[in-house]
C-alpha positions in Angstrom: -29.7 55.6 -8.9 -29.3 57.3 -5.2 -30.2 54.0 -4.0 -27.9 51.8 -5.7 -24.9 51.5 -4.1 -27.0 51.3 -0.5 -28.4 47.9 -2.2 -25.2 46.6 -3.4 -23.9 47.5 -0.1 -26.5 45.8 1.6 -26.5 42.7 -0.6 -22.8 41.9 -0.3 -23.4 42.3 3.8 -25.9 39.9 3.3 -23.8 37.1 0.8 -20.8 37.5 3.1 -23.1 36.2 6.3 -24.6 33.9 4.4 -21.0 32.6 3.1 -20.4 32.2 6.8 -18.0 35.0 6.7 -16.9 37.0 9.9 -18.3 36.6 13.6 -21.0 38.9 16.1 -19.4 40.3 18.7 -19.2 38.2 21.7 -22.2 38.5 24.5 -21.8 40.6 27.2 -23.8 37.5 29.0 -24.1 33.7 28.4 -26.2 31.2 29.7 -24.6 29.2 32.6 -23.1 25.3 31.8 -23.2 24.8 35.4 -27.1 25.5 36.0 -30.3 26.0 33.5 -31.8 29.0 34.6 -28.5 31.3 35.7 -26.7 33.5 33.6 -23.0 34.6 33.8 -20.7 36.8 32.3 -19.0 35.8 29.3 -15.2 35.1 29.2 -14.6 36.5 25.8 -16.1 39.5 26.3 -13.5 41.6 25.9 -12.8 40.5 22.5 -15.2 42.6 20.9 -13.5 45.5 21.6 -10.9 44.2 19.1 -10.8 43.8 15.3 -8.9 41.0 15.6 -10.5 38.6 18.4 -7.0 37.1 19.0 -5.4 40.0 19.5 -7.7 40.6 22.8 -5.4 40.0 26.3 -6.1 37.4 28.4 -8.4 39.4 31.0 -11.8 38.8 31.5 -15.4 39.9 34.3 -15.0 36.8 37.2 -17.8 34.8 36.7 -21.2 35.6 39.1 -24.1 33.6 38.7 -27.6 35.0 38.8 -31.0 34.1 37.5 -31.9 34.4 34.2 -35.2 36.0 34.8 -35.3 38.3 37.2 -37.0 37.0 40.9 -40.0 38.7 42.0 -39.2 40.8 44.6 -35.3 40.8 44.2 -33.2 43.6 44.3 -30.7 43.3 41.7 -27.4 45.7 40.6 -24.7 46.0 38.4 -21.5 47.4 39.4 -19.7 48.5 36.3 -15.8 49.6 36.6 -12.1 48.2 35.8 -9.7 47.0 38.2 -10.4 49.0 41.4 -14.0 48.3 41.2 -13.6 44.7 40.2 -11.5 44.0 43.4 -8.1 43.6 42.0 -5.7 41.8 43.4 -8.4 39.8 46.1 -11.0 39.1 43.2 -14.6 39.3 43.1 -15.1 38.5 47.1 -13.5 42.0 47.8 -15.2 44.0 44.9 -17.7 46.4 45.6 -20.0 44.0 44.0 -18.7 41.4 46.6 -18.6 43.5 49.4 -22.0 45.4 48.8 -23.5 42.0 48.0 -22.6 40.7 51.7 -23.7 44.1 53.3 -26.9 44.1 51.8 -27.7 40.4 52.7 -27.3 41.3 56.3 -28.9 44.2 56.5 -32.0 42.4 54.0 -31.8 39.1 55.4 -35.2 38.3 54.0 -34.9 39.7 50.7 -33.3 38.3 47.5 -30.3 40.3 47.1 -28.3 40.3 43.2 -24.9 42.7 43.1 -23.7 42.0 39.5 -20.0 42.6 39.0 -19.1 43.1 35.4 -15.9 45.4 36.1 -13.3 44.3 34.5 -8.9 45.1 34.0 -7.6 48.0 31.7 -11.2 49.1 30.5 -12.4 52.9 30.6 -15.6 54.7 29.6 -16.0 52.8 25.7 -16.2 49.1 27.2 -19.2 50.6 30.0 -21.1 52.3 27.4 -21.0 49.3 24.8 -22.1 47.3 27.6 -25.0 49.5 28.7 -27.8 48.4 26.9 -27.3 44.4 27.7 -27.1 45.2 31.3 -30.5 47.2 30.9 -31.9 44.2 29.3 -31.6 42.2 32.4 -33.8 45.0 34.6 -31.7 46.6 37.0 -32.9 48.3 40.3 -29.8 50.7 40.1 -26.3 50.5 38.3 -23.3 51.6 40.5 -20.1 53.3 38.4 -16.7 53.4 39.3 -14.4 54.2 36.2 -12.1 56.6 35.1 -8.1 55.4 35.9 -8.1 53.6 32.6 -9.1 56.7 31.0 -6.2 57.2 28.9 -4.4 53.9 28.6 -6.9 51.1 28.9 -8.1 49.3 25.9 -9.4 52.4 23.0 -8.3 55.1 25.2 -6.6 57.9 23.5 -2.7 56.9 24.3 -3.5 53.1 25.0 -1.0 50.9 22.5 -4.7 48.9 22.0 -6.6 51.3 20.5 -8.4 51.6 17.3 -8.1 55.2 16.3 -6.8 58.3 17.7 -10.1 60.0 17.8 -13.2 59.4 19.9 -15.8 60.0 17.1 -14.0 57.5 15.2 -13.4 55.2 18.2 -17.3 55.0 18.7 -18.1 54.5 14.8 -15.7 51.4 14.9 -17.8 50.0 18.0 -21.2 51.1 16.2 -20.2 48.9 12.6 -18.0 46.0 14.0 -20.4 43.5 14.0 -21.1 44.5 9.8 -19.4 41.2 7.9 -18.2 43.8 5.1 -16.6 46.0 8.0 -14.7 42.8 9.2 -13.6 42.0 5.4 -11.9 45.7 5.1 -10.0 45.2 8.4 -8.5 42.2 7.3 -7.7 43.0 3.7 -6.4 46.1 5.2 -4.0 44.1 8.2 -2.7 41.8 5.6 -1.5 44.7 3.4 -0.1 46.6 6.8 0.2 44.5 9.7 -0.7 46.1 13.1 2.6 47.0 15.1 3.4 44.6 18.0 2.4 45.5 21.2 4.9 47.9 23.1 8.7 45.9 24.4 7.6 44.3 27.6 8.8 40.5 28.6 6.5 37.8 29.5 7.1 38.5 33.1 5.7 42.0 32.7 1.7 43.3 33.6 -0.6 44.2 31.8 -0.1 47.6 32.1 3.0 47.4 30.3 1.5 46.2 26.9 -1.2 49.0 27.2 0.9 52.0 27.5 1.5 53.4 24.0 2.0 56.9 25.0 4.0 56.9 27.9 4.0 60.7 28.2 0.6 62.8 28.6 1.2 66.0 30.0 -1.2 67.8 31.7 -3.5 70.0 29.4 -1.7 68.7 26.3 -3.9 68.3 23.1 -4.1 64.4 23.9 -4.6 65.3 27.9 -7.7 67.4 26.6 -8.9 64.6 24.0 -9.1 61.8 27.2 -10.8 64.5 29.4 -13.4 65.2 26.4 -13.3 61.3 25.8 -14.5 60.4 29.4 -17.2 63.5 29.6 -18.5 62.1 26.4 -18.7 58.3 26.9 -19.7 59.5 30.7 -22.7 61.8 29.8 -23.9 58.8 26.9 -23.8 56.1 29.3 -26.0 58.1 31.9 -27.8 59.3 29.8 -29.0 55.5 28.6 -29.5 54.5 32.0 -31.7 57.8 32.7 -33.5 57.1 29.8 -34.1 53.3 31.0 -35.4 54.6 34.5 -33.0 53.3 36.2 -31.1 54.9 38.9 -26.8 55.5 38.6 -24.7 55.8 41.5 -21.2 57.3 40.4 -17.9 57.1 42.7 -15.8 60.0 42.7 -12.2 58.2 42.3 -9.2 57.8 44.5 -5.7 57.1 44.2 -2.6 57.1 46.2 -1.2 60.9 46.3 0.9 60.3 49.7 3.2 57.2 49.2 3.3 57.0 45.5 5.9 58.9 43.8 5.0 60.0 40.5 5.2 56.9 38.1 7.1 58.4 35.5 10.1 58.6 37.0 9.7 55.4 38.9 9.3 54.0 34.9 12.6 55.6 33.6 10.5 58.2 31.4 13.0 61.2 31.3 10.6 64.3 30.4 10.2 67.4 31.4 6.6 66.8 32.6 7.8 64.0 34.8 10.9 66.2 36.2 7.8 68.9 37.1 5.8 65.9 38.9 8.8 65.0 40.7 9.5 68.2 42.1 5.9 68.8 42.8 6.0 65.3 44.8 9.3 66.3 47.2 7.6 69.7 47.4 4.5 68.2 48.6 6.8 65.7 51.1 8.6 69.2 52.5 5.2 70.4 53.7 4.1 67.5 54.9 7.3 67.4 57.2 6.7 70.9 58.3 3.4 70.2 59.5 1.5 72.2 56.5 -1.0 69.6 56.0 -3.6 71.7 53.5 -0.6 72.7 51.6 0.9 69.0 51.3 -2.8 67.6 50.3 -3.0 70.1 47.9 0.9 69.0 46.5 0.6 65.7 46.4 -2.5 66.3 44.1 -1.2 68.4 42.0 2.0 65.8 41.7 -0.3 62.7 40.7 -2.2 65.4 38.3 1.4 66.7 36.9 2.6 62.6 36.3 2.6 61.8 32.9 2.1 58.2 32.7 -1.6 58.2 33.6 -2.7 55.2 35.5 -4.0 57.7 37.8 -7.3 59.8 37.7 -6.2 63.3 36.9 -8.7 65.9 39.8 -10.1 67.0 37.0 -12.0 64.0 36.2 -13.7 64.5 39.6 -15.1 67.4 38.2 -16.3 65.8 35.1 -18.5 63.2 37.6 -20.2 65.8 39.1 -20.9 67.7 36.2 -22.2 64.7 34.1 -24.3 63.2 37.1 -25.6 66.6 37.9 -26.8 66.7 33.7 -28.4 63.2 34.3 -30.2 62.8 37.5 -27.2 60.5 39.0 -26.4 60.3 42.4 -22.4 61.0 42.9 -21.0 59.0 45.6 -17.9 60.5 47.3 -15.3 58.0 47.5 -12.8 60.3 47.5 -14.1 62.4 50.4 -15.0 59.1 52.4 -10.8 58.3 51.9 -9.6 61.4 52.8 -11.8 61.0 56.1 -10.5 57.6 56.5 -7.1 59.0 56.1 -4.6 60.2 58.6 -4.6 64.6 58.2 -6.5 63.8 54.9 -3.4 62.7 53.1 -4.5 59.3 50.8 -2.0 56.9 50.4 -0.8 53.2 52.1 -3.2 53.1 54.6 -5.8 52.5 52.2 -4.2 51.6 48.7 -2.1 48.9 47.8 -0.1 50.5 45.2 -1.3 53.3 42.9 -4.7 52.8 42.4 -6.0 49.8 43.9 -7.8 49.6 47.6 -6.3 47.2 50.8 -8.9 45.7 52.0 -9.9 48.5 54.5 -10.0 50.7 51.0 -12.4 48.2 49.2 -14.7 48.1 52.5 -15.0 51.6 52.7 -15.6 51.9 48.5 -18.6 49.5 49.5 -19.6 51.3 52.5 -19.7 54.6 50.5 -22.1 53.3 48.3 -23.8 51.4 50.5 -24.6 54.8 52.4 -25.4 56.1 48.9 -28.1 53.3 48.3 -30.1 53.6 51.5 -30.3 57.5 51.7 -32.2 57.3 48.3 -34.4 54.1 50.1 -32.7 51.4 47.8 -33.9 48.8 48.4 -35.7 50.2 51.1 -35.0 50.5 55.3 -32.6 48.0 56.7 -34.6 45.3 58.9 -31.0 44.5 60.7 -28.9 47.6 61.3 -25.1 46.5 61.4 -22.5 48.1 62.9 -19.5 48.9 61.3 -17.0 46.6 63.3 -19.7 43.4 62.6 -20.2 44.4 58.7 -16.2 44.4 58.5 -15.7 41.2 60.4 -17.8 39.4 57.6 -16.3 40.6 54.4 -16.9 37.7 52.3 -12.9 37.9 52.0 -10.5 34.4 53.1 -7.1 34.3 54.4 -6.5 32.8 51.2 -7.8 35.9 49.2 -5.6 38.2 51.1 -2.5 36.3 51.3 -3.3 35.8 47.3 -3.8 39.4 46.7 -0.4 40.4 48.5 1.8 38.2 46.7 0.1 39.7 43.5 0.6 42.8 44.4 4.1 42.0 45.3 4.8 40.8 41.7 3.2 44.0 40.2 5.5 45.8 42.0 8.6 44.1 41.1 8.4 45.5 37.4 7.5 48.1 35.3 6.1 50.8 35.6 7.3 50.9 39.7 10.6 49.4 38.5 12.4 50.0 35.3 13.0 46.3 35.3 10.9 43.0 36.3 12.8 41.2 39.3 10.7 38.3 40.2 9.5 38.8 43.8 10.3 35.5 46.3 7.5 34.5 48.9 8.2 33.3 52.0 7.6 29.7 52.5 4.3 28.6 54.0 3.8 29.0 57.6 0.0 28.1 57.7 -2.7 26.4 55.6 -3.8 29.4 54.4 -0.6 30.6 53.2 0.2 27.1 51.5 -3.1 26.7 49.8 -2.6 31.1 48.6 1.3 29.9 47.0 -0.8 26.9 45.2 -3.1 29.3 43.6 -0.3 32.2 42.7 2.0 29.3 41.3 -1.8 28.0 39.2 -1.1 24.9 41.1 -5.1 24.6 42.3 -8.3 26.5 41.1 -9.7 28.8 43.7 -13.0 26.7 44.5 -10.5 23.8 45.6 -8.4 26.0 47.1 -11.7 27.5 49.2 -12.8 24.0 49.6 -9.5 22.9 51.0 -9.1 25.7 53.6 -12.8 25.3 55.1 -12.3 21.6 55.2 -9.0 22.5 57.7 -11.0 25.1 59.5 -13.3 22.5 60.0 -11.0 19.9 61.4 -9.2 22.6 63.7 -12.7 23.3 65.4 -12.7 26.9 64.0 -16.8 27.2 63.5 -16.5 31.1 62.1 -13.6 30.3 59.9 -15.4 27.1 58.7 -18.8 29.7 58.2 -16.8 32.2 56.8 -15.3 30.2 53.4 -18.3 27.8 53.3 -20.7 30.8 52.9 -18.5 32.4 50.8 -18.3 29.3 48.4 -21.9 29.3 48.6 -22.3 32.5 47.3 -19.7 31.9 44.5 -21.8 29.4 43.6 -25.5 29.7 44.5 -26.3 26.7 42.0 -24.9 24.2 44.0 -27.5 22.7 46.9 -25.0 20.8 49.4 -22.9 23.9 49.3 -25.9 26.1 50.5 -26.9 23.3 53.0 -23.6 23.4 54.8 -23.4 27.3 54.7 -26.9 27.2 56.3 -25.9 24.4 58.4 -23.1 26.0 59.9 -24.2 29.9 60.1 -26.9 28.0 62.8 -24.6 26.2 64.8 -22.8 29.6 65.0 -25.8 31.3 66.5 -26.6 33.3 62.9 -29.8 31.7 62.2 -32.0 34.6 59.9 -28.6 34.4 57.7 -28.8 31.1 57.9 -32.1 30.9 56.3 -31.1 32.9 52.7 -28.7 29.8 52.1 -31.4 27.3 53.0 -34.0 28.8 51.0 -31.5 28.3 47.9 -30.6 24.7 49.1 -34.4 23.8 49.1 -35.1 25.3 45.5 -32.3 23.6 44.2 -32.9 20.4 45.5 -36.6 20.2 46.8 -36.7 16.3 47.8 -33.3 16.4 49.9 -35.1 15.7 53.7 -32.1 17.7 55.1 -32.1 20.4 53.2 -35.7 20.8 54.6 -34.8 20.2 58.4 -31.8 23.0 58.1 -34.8 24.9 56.9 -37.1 24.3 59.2 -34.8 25.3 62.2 -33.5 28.7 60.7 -37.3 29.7 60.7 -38.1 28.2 64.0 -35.1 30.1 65.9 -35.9 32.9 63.6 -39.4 33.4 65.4 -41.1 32.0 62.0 -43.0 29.5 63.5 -45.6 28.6 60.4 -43.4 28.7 58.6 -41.2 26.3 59.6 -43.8 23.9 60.6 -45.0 24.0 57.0 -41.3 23.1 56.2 -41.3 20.0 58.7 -44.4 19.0 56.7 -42.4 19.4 53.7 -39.9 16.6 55.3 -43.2 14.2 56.5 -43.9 14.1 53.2 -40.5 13.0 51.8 -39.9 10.9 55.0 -43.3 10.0 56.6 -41.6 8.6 60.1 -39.0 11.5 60.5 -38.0 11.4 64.3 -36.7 15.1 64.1 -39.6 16.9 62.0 -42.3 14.0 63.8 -40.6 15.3 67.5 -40.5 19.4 66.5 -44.2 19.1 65.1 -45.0 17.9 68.7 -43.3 20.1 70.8 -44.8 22.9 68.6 -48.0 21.7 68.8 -47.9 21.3 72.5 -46.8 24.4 73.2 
């Protein structure tokens, strides 16, 4: 009798899935159609955090490609974030996953090197712990996490207009039973007899943050205020406490915004409160001691202002504190992002030097996020002692960031900007017309005129033609790392990081070029010479073999063999 309804339960589960009814939830990863072998993250993702899959916004992790089973000998990492870590508005070349990728190659030039990005827009703390155990499933050396300014509006956060209830426990029950088919059968019976409420006003011309705000209006310490902070310690300490339980090492960033040059956002949105009267005055306060040369006191201010704002896109100090208290619980390492801005920052006050807007890094920001980590990573000997030691100037010359990314990312920024919640209403922004290449091909891709790999394509092609050799390097290797399944594109990257004088670089690309495509001859002569100039001398006449045996009369590998021989 006790057991009864469990079975009837349990049987209609099993004739509704057996009907057909309902879907999984969508796969965190996917195998790649480009290349058998490589994963990528899946597009869809972010429906599963949705009862209704078309109800999901159009945002999703840009694609990375990495090897379905794990290399021997690799070092592989996930980053896992939102916006700021995911390299909003540049894209995945100036993520932390991006950026640390590149800073690792260089200073691991002989080591396979995998930094993961599956950050992604307007998610918080739920979308990294649903996430967690698929990530641990592909055997990570260390996870890096930078979360926390979606805490309270992002997708399922406690005032977000896309969430599924008001209260965590009930937030992580929904996640825990979506995938039942009976579950799926209530939700729909239960939409068709109430509909869900359309998403909050906001025209077509308006950003994503505008559809996620439901409450517009947190003040600081409120009940809801308190449920986000206990939301975020809670999702925070389970995540970790997966990852400790894995083996695997976390990195946490503490988190940064823009205290200096952002007035509170609640006034800039038209929200006429009390709370965002107090951040106002708390703001101008803060700007009065800054003026009078009472620099402690102004840091201190505009703190307290971003804190007192009430429409929370920002980090609120407190959740600083939460980082450090939940890594110290699980054996993370806390990474101090904020600390490393406020050094970066002129009398310690963080604002436009370093962010573009409210919360997301320039490109100086997103280097130094990298760099934090970076430092992080080898203190604890991940993945071990650099064999080439980079200066700072060098590391920052080869962000794997174009002209076109940056030009791209300002007129984004300039159209996030124009509306709510910095202005009460959208005014489209104009751009200048084009006064280079890069600028023309950047207007294609923020008009969705051209795809950024033709774009890429198109602006090494003219570096190429103008003579440029490091421009031409620059976008070919970043291409090449975009996509590491294509052999010609790691052949040229190789090809040209020689002719630059870069050859131990050089030699990453052309050990991808020849396992992708083991009978091209050139492939093997790039090769050869990137180990030759690189001092690895049997190994590169193993590789001119290689070519005598795709090409028995050779000149090149017959001539090198020669002179090696008679040396």
């Amino acid at each position: 009798m006790l057991a009864l309804p469990f079975v009837l339960l349990a049987g209609a589960e099993l004739g509704l899935r057996l009907a057909g009814f309902g879907h999984d939830r969508e796969p965190l990863f996917i195998p790649s159609p480009q290349q058998a072998g490589y994963l990528q993250a899946n597009p869809r993702v972010v429906t599963r955090f949705f009862t209704d899959p078309a109800r999901a916004p159009n945002v999703s992790i840009e694609t990375t490609y990495f090897a379905a089973s794990k290399p021997p000998g690799s070092f592989r990492v996930f980053v896992q974030g939102e916006s700021s870590a995911a390299g909003f508005p540049y894209g995945l070349s100036a993520a932390l996953a991006g950026v640390l990728d590149r800073r690792l190659e260089q200073s691991f030039p002989d080591r396979e090197i995998e930094v993961i990005s599956t950050a992604m827009a307007a998610v918080n703390s739920y979308a990294l712990l649903d996430l967690a155990d698929e990530i641990i499933a592909q055997q990570p050396d260390a996870v890096l996490v930078y979360v926390g300014h979606n805490e309270f509006l992002g997708f399922l956060g406690v005032g977000s207009a896309m969430r599924f209830a008001a209260s965590p426990a009930l937030t992580r029950m929904f996640l825990a039973v979506r995938d039942w088919r009976l579950f799926q059968l209530l939700s729909r019976a239960y939409a068709s007899w109430r509909p869900a409420p359309p998403a909050p006003t906001a025209s077509a011309d308006e950003s994503l943050m505008a559809r996620v705000a439901g409450e517009r209006s947190i003040t600081l310490r409120s009940d809801l205020f308190n449920q986000g902070v206990q939301q975020f310690e809670d999702n925070l300490g389970r995540l970790l406490a997966k990852y400790r339980a894995a083996g695997i090492p976390v990195f946490i960033g503490t988190l940064v915004s823009n205290e200096r040059d952002q007035a509170p956002l609640a006034v800039l949105a038209g929200v006429e409160t009390e709370a965002a009267g107090a951040a106002q005055t708390a703001f101008l306060a803060a700007q009065d001691d800054e003026q009078a040369g009472n620099h402690d006191s102004a840091r201190h201010g505009y703190a307290w202002a971003r804190d007192l704002d009430p429409l929370r896109f920002r980090a609120p100090s407190v959740f600083n504190e939460v980082i450090r208290r939940v890594a110290d619980a699980n054996g993370a390492t806390v990474v101090d992002v904020h600390a490393a801005f406020e050094a970066a920052s002129e009398r310690g006050l963080i604002g436009a030097k370093l962010l573009l807007e409210h919360v997301h890094p320039n490109l100086e920001g997103y280097f130094l996020l990298a760099d934090a980590f970076y430092d992080a990573l080898i203190a604890q000997g991940l993945p071990g002692t650099p064999d080439v030691v980079l200066d700072e100037a060098e590391a920052r010359a080869w962000m794997p960031v174009s002209d076109v990314d940056r030009l791209l990312g300002d007129y984004k920024v300039r159209r996030i900007v124009a509306g709510w919640p910095f202005k009460p209403r959208f005014s489209a922004p104009q751009l200048p017309p084009p006064a280079s290449e890069a600028e023309r091909l950047a207007q294609e891709m923020y008009h969705e005129r051209i795809s950024w790999p033709a774009a890429h394509d198109a602006l090494r092609r003219h570096y190429q033609a103008a003579g440029d050799k490091q421009g031409y390097a620059q976008a070919t290797s970043i291409l090449a790392d975009a996509f590491p399944v294509g052999g010609l594109l790691q052949f040229e990257a190789a090809a040209a990081l020689i002719e630059l004088g870069r050859p131990r670089e050089a030699v990453r690309y052309s050990s991808r070029a020849i396992e992708l495509e083991p009978r091209v001859v050139n492939h093997w002569l790039v090769h050869a010479h990137g180990l030759l100039v690189t001092g690895r001398t049997d190994e590169g006449r193993a590789a001119l073999q290689r070519v005598l045996e795709l090409e028995p009369t050779n000149p090149t590998a017959l001539q090198v063999i020669a002179e090696i021989e008679g040396s």
